[in-house]
Biopython code that builds the backbone (N, CA, C, O; Angstrom):
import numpy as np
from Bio.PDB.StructureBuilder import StructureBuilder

atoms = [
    (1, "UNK", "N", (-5.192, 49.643, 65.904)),
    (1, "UNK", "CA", (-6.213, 50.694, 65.828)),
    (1, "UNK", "C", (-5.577, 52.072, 66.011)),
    (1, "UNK", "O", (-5.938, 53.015, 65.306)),
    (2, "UNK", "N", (-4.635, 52.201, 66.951)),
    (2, "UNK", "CA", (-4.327, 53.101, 67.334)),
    (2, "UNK", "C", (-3.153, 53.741, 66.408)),
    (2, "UNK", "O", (-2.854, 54.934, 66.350)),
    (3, "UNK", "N", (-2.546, 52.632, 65.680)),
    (3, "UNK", "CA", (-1.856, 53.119, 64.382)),
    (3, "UNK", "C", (-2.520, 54.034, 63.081)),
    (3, "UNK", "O", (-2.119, 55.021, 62.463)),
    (4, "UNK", "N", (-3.953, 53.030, 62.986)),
    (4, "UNK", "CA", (-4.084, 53.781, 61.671)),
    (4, "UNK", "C", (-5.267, 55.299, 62.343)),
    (4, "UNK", "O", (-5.657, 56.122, 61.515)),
    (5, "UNK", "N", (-5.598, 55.413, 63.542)),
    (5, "UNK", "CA", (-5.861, 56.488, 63.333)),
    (5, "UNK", "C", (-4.677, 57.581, 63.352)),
    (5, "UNK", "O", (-5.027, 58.645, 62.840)),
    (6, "UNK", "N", (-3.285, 57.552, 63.854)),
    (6, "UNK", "CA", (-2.220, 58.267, 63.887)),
    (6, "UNK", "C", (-2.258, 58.275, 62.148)),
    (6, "UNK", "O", (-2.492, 59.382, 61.664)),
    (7, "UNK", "N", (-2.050, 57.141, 61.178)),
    (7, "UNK", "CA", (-2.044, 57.556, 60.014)),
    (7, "UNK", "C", (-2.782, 58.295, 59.378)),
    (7, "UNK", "O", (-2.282, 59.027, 58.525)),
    (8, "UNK", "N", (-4.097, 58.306, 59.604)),
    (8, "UNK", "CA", (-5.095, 59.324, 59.156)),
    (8, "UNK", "C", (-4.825, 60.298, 59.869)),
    (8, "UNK", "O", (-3.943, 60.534, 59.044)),
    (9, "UNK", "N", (-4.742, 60.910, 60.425)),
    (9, "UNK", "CA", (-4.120, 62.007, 61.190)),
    (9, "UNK", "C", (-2.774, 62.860, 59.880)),
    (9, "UNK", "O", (-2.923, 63.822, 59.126)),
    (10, "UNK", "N", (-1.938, 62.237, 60.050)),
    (10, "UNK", "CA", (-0.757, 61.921, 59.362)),
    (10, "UNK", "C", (-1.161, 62.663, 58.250)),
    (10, "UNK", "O", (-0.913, 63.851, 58.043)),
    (11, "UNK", "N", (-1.962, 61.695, 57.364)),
    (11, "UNK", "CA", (-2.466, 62.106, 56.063)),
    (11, "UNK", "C", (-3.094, 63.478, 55.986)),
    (11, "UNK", "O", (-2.513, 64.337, 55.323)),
    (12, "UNK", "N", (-4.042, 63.718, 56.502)),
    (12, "UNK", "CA", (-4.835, 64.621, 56.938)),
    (12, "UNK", "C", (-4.014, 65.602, 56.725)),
    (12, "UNK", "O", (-4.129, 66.343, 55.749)),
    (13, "UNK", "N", (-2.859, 65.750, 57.837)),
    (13, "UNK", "CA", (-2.016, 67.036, 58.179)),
    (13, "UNK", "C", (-1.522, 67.743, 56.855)),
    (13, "UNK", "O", (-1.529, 68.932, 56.537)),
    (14, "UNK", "N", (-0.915, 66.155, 55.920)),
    (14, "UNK", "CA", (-0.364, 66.596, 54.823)),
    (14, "UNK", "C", (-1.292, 67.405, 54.103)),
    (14, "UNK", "O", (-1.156, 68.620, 53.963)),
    (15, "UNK", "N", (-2.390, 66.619, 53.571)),
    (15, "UNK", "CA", (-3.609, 67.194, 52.838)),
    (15, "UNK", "C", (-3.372, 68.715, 53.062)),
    (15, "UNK", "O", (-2.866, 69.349, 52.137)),
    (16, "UNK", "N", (-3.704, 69.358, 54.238)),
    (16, "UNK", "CA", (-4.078, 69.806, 54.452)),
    (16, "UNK", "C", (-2.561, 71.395, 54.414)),
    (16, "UNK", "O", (-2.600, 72.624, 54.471)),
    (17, "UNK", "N", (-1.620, 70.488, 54.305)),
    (17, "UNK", "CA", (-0.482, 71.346, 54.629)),
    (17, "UNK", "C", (-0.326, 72.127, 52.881)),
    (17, "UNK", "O", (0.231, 73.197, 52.633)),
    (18, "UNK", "N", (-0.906, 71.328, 52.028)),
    (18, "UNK", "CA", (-0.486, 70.848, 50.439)),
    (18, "UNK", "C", (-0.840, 72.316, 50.071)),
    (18, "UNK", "O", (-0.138, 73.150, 49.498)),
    (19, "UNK", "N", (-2.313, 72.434, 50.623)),
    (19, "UNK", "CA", (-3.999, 73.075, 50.275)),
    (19, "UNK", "C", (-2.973, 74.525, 50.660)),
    (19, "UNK", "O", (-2.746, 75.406, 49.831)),
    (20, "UNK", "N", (-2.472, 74.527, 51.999)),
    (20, "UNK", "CA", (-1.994, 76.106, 52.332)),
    (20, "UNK", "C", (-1.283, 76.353, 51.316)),
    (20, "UNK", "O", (-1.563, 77.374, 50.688)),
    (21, "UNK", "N", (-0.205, 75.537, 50.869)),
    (21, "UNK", "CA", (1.166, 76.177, 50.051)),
    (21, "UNK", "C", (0.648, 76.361, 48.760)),
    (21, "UNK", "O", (0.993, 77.329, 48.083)),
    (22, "UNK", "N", (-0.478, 75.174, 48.190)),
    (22, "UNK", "CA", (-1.010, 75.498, 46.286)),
    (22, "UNK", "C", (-2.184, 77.006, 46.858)),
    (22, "UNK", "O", (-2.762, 77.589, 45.940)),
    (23, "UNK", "N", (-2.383, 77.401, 47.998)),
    (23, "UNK", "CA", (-3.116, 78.620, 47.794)),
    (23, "UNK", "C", (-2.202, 80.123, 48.047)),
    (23, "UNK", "O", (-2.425, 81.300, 47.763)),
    (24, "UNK", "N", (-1.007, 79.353, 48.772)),
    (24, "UNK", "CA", (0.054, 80.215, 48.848)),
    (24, "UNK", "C", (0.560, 80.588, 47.784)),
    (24, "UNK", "O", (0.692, 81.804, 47.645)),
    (25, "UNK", "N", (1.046, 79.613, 46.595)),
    (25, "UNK", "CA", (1.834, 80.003, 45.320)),
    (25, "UNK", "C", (0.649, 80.697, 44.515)),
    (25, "UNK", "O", (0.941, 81.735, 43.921)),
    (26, "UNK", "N", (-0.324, 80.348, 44.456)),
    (26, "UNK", "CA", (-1.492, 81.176, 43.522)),
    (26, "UNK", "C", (-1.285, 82.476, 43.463)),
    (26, "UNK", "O", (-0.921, 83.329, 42.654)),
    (27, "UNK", "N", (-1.668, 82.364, 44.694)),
    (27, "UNK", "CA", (-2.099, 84.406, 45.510)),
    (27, "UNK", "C", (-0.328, 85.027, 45.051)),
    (27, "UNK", "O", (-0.230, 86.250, 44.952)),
    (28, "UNK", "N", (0.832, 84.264, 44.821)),
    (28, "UNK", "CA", (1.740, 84.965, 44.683)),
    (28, "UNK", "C", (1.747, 84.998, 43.306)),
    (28, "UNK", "O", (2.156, 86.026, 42.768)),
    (29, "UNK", "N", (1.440, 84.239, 42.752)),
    (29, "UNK", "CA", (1.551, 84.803, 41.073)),
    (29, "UNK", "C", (0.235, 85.419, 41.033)),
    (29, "UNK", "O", (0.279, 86.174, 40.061)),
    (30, "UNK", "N", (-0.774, 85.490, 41.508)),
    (30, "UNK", "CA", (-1.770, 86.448, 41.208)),
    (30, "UNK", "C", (-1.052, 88.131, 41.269)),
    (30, "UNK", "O", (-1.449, 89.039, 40.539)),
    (31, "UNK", "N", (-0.204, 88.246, 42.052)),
    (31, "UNK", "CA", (0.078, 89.358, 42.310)),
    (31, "UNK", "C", (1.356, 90.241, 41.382)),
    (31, "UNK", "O", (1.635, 91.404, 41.670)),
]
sb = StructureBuilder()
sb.init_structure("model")
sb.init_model(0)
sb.init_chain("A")
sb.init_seg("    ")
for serial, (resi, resn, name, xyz) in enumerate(atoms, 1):
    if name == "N":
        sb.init_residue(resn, " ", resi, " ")
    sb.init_atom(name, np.array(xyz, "f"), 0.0, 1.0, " ", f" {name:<3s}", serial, name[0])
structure = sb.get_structure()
């Protein structure tokens, strides 16, 4: 149990790490 919530976690972080950098490269070629 205590594994797969660390994996969702895990996942999550990535998701979430992905979302900053594809809104990071945008805003830099927007500019």
């Amino acid at each position: 149990m205590l594994t797969i919530i660390s994996h969702f976690v895990f996942l999550f972080a990535a998701l979430v790490l992905a979302l900053i950098l594809f809104i990071g490269l945008t805003k830099i070629q927007l500019i």
